[in-house]
VEXDRENVEX-735954 format. One record per residue (C-alpha): residue in three letters; residue number from 1; z, x, y. Coordinates in steps of 0.2 Angstrom, whole numbers. Each point is the difference from the previous one (the first is absolute). Layout:
+------+-----+-------+-------+-------+
! rest !  nr !     Z !     X !     Y !
+------+-----+-------+-------+-------+
!  Ala ! NUM !     Z !     X !     Y !
...
+------+-----+-------+-------+-------+
***
This chain:
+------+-----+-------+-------+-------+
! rest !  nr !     Z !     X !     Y !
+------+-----+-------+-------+-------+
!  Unk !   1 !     4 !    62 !    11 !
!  Unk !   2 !    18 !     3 !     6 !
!  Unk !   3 !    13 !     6 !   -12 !
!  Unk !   4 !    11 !   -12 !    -7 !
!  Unk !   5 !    17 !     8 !    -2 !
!  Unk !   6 !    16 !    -7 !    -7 !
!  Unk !   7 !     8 !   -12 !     8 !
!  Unk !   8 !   -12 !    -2 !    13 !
!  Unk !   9 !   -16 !    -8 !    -6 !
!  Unk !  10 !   -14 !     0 !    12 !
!  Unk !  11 !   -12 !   -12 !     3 !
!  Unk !  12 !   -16 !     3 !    -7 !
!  Unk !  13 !   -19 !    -2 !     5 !
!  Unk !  14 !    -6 !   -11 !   -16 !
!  Unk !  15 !    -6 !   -17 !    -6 !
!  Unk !  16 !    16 !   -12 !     3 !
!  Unk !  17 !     1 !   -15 !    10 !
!  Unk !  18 !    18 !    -7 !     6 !
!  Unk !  19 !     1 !   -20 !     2 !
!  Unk !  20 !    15 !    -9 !     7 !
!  Unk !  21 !     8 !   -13 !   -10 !
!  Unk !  22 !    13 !    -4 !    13 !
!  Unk !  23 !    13 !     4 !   -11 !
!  Unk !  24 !    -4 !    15 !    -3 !
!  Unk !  25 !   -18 !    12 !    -1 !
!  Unk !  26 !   -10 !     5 !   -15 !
!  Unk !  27 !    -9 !    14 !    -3 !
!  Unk !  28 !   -15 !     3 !    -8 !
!  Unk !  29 !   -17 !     5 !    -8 !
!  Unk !  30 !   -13 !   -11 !     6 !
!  Unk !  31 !   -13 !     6 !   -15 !
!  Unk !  32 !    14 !    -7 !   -11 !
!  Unk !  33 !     6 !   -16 !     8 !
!  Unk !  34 !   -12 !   -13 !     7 !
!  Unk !  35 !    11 !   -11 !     9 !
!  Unk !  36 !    20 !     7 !     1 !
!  Unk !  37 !    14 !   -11 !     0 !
!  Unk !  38 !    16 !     1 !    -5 !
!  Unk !  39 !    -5 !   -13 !   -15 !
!  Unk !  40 !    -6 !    16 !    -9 !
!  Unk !  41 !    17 !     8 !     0 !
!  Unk !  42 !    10 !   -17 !    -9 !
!  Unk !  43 !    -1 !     2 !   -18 !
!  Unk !  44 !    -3 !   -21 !    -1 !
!  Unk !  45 !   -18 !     5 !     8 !
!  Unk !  46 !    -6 !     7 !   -17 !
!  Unk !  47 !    -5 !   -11 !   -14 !
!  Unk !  48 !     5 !    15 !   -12 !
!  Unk !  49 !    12 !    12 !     1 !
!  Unk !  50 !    11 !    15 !   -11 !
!  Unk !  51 !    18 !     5 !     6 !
!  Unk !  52 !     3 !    17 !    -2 !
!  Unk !  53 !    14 !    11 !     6 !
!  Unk !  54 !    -2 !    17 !    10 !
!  Unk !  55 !    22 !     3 !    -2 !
!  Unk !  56 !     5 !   -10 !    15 !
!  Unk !  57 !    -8 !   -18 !     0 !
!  Unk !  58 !   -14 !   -10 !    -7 !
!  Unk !  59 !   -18 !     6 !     3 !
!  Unk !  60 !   -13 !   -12 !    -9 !
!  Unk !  61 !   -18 !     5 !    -4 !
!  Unk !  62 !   -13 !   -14 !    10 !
!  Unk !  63 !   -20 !    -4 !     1 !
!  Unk !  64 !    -8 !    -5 !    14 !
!  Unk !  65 !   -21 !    -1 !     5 !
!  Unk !  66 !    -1 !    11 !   -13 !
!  Unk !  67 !    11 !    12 !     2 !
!  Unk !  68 !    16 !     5 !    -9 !
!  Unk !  69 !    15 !     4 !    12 !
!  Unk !  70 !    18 !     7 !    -3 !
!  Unk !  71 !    11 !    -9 !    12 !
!  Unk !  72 !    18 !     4 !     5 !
!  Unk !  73 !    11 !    -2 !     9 !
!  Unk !  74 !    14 !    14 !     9 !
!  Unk !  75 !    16 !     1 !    -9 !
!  Unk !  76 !    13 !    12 !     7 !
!  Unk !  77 !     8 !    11 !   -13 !
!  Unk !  78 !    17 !     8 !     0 !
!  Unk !  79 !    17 !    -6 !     6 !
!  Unk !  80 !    -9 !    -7 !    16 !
!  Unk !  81 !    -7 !   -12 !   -13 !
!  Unk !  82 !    17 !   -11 !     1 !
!  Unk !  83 !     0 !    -1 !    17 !
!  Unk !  84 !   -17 !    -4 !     4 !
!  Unk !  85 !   -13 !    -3 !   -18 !
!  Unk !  86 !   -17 !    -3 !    12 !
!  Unk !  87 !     3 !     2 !    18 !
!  Unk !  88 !    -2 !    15 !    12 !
!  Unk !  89 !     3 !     3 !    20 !
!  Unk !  90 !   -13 !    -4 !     9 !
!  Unk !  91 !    -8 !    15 !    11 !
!  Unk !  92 !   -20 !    -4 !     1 !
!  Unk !  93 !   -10 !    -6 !   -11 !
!  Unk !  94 !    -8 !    19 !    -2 !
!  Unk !  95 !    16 !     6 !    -5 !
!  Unk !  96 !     4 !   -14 !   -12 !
!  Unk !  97 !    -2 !     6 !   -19 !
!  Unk !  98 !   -14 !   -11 !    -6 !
!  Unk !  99 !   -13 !     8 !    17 !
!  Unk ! 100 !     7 !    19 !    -4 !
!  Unk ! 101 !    -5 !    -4 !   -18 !
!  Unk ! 102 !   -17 !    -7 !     4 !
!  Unk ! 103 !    -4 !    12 !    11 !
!  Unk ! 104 !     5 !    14 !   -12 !
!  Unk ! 105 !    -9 !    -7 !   -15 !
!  Unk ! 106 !   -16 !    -1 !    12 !
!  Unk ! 107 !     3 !    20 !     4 !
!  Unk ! 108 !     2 !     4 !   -17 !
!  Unk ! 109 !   -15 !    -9 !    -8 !
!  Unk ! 110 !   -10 !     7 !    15 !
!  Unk ! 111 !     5 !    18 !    -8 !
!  Unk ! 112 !    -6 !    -4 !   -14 !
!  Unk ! 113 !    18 !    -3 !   -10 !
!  Unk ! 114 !     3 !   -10 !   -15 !
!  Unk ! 115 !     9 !   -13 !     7 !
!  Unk ! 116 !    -1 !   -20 !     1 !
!  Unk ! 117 !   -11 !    -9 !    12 !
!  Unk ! 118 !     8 !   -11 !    14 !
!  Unk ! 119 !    -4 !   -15 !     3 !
!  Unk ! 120 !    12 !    -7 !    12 !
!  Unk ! 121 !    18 !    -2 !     7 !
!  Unk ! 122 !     9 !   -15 !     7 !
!  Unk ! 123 !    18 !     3 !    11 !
!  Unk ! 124 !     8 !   -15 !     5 !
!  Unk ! 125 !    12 !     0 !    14 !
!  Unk ! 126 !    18 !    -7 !     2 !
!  Unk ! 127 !     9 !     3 !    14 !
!  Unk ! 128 !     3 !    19 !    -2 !
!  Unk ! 129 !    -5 !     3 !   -16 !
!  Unk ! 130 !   -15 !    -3 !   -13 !
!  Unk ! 131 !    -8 !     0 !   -15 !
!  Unk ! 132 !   -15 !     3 !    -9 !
!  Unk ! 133 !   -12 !     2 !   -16 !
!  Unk ! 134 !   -14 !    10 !    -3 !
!  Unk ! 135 !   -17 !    -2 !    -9 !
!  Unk ! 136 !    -7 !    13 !   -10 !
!  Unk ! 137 !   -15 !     2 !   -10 !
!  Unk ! 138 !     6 !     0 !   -18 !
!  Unk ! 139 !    -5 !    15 !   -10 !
!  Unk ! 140 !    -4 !    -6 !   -17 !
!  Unk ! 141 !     3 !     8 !   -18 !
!  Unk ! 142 !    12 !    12 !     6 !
!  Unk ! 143 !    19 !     3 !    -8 !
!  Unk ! 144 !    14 !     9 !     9 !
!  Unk ! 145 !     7 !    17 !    -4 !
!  Unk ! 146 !    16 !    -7 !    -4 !
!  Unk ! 147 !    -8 !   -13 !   -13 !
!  Unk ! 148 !    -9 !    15 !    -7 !
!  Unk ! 149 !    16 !     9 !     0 !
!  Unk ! 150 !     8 !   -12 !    -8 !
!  Unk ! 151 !   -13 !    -2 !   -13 !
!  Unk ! 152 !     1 !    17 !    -4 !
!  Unk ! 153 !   -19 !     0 !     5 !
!  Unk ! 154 !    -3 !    13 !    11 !
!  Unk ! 155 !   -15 !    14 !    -5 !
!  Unk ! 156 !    -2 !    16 !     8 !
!  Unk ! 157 !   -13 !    -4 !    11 !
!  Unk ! 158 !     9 !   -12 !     6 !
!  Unk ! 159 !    15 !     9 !     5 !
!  Unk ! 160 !   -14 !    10 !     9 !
!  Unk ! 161 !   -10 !   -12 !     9 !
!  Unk ! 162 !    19 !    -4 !     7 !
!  Unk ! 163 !     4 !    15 !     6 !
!  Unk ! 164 !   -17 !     1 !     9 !
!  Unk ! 165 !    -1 !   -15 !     8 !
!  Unk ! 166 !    18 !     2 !     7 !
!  Unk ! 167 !    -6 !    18 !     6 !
!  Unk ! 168 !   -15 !    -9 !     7 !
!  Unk ! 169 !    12 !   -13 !    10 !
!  Unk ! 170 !    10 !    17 !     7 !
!  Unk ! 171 !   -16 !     7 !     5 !
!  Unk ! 172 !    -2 !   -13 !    13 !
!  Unk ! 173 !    16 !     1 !     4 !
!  Unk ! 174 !     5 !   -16 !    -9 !
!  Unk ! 175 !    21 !    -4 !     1 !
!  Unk ! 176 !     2 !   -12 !   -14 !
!  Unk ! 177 !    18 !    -1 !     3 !
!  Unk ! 178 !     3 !   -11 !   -16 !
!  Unk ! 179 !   -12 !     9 !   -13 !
!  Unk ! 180 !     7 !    -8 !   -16 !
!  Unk ! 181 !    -8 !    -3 !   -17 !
!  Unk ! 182 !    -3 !   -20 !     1 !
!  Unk ! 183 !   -11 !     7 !    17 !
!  Unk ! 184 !   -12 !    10 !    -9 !
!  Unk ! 185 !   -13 !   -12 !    -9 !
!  Unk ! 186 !   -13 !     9 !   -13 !
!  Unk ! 187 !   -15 !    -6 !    -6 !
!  Unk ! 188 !    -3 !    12 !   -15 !
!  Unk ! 189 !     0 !    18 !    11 !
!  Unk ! 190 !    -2 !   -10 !    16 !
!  Unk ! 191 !    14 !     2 !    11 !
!  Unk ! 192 !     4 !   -15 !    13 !
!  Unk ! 193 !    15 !     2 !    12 !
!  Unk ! 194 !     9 !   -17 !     7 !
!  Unk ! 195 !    13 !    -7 !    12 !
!  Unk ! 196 !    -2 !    11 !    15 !
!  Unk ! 197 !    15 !   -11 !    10 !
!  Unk ! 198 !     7 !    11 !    11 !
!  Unk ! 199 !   -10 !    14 !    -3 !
!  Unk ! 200 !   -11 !    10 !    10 !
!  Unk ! 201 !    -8 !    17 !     5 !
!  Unk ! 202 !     7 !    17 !     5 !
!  Unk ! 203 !    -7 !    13 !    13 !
!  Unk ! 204 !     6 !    12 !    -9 !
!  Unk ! 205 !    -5 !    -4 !   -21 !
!  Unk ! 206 !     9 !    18 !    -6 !
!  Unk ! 207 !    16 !    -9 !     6 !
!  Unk ! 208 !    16 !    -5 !   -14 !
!  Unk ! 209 !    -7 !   -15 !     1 !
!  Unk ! 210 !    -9 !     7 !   -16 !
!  Unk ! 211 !    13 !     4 !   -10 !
!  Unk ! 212 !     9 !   -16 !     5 !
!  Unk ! 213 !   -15 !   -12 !    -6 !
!  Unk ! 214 !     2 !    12 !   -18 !
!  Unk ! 215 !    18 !    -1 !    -1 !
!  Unk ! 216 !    -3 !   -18 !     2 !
!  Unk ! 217 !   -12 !    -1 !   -14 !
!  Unk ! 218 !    10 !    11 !   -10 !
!  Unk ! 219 !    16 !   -11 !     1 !
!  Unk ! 220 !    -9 !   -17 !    -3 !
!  Unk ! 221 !    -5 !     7 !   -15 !
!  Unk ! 222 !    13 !     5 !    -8 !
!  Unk ! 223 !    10 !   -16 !     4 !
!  Unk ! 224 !   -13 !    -7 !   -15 !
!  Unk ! 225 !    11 !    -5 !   -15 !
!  Unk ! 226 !   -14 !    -3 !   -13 !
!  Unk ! 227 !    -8 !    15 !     0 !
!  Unk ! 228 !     4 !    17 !   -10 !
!  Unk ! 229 !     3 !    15 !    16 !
!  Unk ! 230 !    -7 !     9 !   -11 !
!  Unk ! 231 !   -15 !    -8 !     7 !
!  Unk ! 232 !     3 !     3 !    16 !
!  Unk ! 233 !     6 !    19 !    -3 !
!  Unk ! 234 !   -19 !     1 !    -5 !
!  Unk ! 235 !    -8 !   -11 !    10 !
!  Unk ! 236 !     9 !     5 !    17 !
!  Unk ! 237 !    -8 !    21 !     2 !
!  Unk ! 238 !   -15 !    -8 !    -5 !
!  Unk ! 239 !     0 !   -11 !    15 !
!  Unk ! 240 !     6 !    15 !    11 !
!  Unk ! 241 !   -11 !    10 !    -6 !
!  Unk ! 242 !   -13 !   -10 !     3 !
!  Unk ! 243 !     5 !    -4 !    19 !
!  Unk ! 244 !     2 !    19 !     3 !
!  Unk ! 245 !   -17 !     5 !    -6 !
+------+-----+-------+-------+-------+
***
C-alpha cells in the first residue's frame, strides 16, 4: 500500500468505483451504494433527515436501505470563507478535497483506526472550480470531547483512551492537522477521530507535526467557557500521560 503523505494523497488499491455524472464524478463504495447518483447527495432525496452542525455549515443525519449516513457538505473555514463559502480551484478530481478525504478514510480504516466509514463523494464542476459533499457512515451513540468538556463529564479513563488513541493516529503517521475537541467522538472509553479534510500521512511520523496536532488539541480546549480548568489541568497529563506510555 503506498504511503499517503500530507498534501499528496495517493491513489489507493481498494473497493471504490468512480461514476461520471457529467457534471461532475462520484466516488464511491460499491458494497455501500447499489446504484450512485447524485440523487443520494440532495437532502430532498431523503424522506427523514437531522440538521446538525460540524462549526462551518449544516450537516444532517440520513437513512437510506438501511443504513444510517452523515452527510455533508465542504465549507471552507477562515477568512477565505468571505471570499469564497463552498467553491475550490479545480486541479483533478484526485486532488479535490472530498477524493483525498475518501481515499484517506479508506487507508485508515484499512489500519485498523477508529474512524468513520465512507461511503461516497460527489464533486461538481463549474468552469474552474467545484464543489462537493461527502457521505459517511454515522457512528452512533458517541458524544464529542468538547460536549463532555463542557459537561464537565470527563472520567479518567477517558482522558486516557484519548491520549492513546491520538498516540495510536501518530503511530501511523497520521497528520490531523485540525485535532480539536468537537473532532474526537467517545462512546464511553471508545475513542473515535473525525473530519480528516485536508489531512493526511507523514513519511516521517516523529516529525513536529506531533506536537502541532497536541498544541491544537490543547488550544481548542481551553477556548471551552463552560467548564472549570481545573478540569482540564487534571484531565490534560492524564491524556499525555497516557499518549506517552
Amino acid at each position: 500500500m503506498p504511503l499517503i503523505t500530507s498534501g499528496n494523497v495517493s491513489v489507493c488499491d481498494m473497493k471504490a468505483e468512480v461514476i461520471d455524472t457529467g457534471s461532475g464524478k462520484i466516488l464511491c463504495d460499491p458494497t455501500c451504494v447499489a446504484q450512485p447518483s447524485s440523487a443520494l447527495f440532495d437532502i430532498s432525496h431523503y424522506a427523514q433527515h437531522d440538521v446538525v452542525s460540524d462549526g462551518r455549515g449544516a450537516a444532517h443525519f440520513v437513512e437510506s436501505e438501511n443504513q444510517k449516513w452523515l452527510l455533508k457538505p465542504y465549507y471552507r473555514g477562515g477568512f477565505i470563507r468571505k471570499l469564497s463559502e463552498k467553491s475550490y480551484v479545480f486541479t483533478g478530481y484526485e486532488r479535490t478535497r472530498m477524493f483525498r478525504e475518501f481515499r484517506l478514510l479508506q487507508v485508515l480504516r484499512s489500519r485498523g483506526l477508529p474512524v468513520p466509514k465512507p461511503v461516497a463523494v460527489l464533486v461538481e464542476r463549474s468552469g474552474w472550480c467545484y464543489e462537493g459533499t461527502i457521505i459517511l457512515e454515522r457512528l452512533e451513540n458517541v458524544t464529542s470531547l468538547q460536549r463532555l468538556v463542557e459537561n464537565e463529564a470527563v472520567g479518567v479513563s477517558q482522558w486516557q483512551s484519548v491520549g492513546k488513541t491520538i498516540a495510536l493516529f501518530h503511530q501511523n503517521g497520521v497528520n490531523h492537522s485540525d485535532l480539536n475537541a468537537s473532532n474526537i467522538l467517545l462512546r464511553d472509553d471508545e475513542v473515535f477521530i473525525i473530519d480528516f479534510d485536508g489531512c493526511g500521512l507523514e513519511h516521517n511520523n516523529q516529525g513536529t507535526f506531533r506536537r502541532k496536532n497536541l498544541e491544537r488539541l490543547h488550544r481548542s480546549l481551553l477556548k471551552q467557557r463552560h467548564f472549570s480548568h481545573g478540569l482540564l489541568s487534571e484531565g490534560w497529563p492524564l491524556l499525555t500521560a497516557a499518549y506517552q506510555s
